[in-house]
C-alpha positions as CSV (number, residue, x, y, z in Angstrom):
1,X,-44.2,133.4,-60.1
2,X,-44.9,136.8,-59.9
3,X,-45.2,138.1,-55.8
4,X,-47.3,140.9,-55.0
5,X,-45.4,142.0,-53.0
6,X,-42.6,141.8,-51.7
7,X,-42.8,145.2,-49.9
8,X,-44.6,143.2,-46.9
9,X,-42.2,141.2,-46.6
10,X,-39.2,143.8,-46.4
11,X,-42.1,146.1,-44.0
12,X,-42.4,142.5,-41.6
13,X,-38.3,142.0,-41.1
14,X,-37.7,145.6,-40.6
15,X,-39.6,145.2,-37.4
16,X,-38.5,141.6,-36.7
17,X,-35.1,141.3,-38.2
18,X,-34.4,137.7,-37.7
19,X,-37.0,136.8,-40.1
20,X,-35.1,138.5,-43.1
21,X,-33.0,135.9,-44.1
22,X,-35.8,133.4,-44.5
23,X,-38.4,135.6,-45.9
24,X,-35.8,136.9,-48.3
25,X,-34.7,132.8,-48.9
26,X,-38.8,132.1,-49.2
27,X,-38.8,135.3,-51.9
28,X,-36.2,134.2,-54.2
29,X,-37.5,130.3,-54.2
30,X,-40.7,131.6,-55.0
31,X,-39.9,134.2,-57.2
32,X,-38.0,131.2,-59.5
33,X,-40.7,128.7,-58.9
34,X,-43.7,128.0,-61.7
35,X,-45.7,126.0,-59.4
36,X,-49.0,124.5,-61.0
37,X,-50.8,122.8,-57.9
38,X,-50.4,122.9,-53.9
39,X,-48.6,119.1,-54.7
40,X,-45.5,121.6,-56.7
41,X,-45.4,124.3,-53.9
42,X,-45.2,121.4,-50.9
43,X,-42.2,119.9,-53.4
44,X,-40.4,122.9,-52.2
45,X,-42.3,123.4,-49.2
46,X,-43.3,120.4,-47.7
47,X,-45.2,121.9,-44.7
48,X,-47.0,124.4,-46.9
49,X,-50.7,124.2,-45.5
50,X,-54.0,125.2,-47.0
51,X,-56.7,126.8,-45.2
52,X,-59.7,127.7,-47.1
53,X,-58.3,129.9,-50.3
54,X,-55.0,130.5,-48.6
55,X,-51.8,128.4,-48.7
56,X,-49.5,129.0,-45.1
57,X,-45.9,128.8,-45.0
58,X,-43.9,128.2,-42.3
59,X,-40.9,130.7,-42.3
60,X,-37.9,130.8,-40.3
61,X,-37.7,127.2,-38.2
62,X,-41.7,127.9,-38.0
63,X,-40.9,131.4,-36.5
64,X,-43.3,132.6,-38.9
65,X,-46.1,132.2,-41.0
66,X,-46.6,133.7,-44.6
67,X,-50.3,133.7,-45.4
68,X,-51.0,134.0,-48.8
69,X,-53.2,133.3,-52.3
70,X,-51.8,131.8,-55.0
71,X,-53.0,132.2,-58.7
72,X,-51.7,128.9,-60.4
73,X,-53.0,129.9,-63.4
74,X,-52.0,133.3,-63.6
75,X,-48.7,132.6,-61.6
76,X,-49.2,135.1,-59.1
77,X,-48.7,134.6,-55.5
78,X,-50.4,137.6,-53.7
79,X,-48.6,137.7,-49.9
80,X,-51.7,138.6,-47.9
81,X,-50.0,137.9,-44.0
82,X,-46.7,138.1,-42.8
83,X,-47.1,137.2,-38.8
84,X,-45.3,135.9,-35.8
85,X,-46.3,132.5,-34.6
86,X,-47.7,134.1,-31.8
87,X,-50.0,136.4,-33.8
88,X,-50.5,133.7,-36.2
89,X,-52.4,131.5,-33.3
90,X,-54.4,134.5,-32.8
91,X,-56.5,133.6,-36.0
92,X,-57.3,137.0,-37.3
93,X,-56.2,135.9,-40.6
94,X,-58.6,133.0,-41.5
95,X,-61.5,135.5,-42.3
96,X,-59.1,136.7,-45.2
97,X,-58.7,132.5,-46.8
């Protein structure tokens, strides 16, 4: 899969460095991965949710949640959110899915 992008990512654990290691771990998984379907992502991600357009991750012991949009098709995963639990129950990101 081809992410776009991973600078998020590295922007979100420079602020909350606990969450490098499993955004990094998430990265390389998904980088390898040529998932077809939400049923191949939850094979590595079993608690990967949808919500309208946009499959959720929990990250991090469910420290975090990567919000994203996945293009089986073209295998591209575009990283859209990268939030705290805390900001994630704020729901500013659903208007995005």
């Amino acid at each position: 899969m081809h992410i776009i992008s991973r600078k998020k990512l590295r922007e979100f654990w420079e602020s909350e460095k606990r969450a490098e290691t499993p955004l990094d771990n998430w990265y390389r998984v998904a980088k390898k991965a040529s998932w077809k379907d939400l049923t191949e992502v939850r094979a590595d991600y079993p608690h990967a949710d949808l919500f309208g357009k946009c499959i959720v991750f929990n990250v991090g012991g469910n420290k975090y949640r990567l919000i994203t949009k996945i293009e089986f098709l073209k295998q591209a995963i575009y990283v859209k959110y990268v939030l705290t639990h805390k900001e994630y129950d704020l729901n500013a990101w659903k208007k995005d899915c």
